[in-house]
N, C-alpha and C positions, 0 to 999 in steps of 0.2 A: 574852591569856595574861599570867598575872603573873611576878613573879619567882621565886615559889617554882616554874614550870614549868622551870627554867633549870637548866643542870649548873653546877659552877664550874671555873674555868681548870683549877685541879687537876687534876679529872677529863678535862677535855678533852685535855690532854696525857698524862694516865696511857690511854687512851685509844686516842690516835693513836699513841705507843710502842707498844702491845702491837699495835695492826694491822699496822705497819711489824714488828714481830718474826715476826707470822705469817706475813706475803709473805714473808720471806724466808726462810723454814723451809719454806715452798711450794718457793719456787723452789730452794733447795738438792735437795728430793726428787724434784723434775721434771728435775734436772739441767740446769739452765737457769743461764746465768751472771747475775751481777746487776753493776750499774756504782755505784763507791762513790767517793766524794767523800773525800779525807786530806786535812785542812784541815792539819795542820802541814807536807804539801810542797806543799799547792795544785795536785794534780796529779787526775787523773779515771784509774779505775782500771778493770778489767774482771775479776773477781775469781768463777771457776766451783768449782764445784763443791767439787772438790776439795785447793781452799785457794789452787791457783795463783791469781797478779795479773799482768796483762798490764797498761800505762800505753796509756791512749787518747786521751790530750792531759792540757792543761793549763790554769788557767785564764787569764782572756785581760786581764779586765780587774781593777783593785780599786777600791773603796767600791760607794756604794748608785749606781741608776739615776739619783735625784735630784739626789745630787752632783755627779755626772758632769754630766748636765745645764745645774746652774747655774753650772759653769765656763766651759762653751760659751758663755753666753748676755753 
């Protein structure tokens, strides 16, 4: 397969956005709650239906797995 068989990043991201927009347009009409990530309080949220947010932790660590890693080492 060559490269013109190939999407570009663009697309891949325009893409994976509108899937993740449609689960949760799903899940809003199944009335199913979904769990969201607020990166400016770093906090894990539980966010139903109807608009309420419950907090269901937080996060634990920060940087990448890798980083973390080569400090240990």
């Amino acid at each position: 397969m060559g490269r013109e068989g190939y999407i570009s990043d663009e697309q891949v991201i325009k893409r994976v956005n509108e899937a993740v927009r449609l689960e949760l347009e799903k899940r809003k009409a199944m009335d199913a709650p979904v769990i969201v990530y607020d990166r400016e309080t770093q906090r894990i949220y539980r966010e139903n239906s109807d608009g309420s947010r419950v907090e269901v932790g937080q996060r634990m660590r920060k940087g990448h797995y890798s980083e973390r890693i080569t400090e240990k080492a």
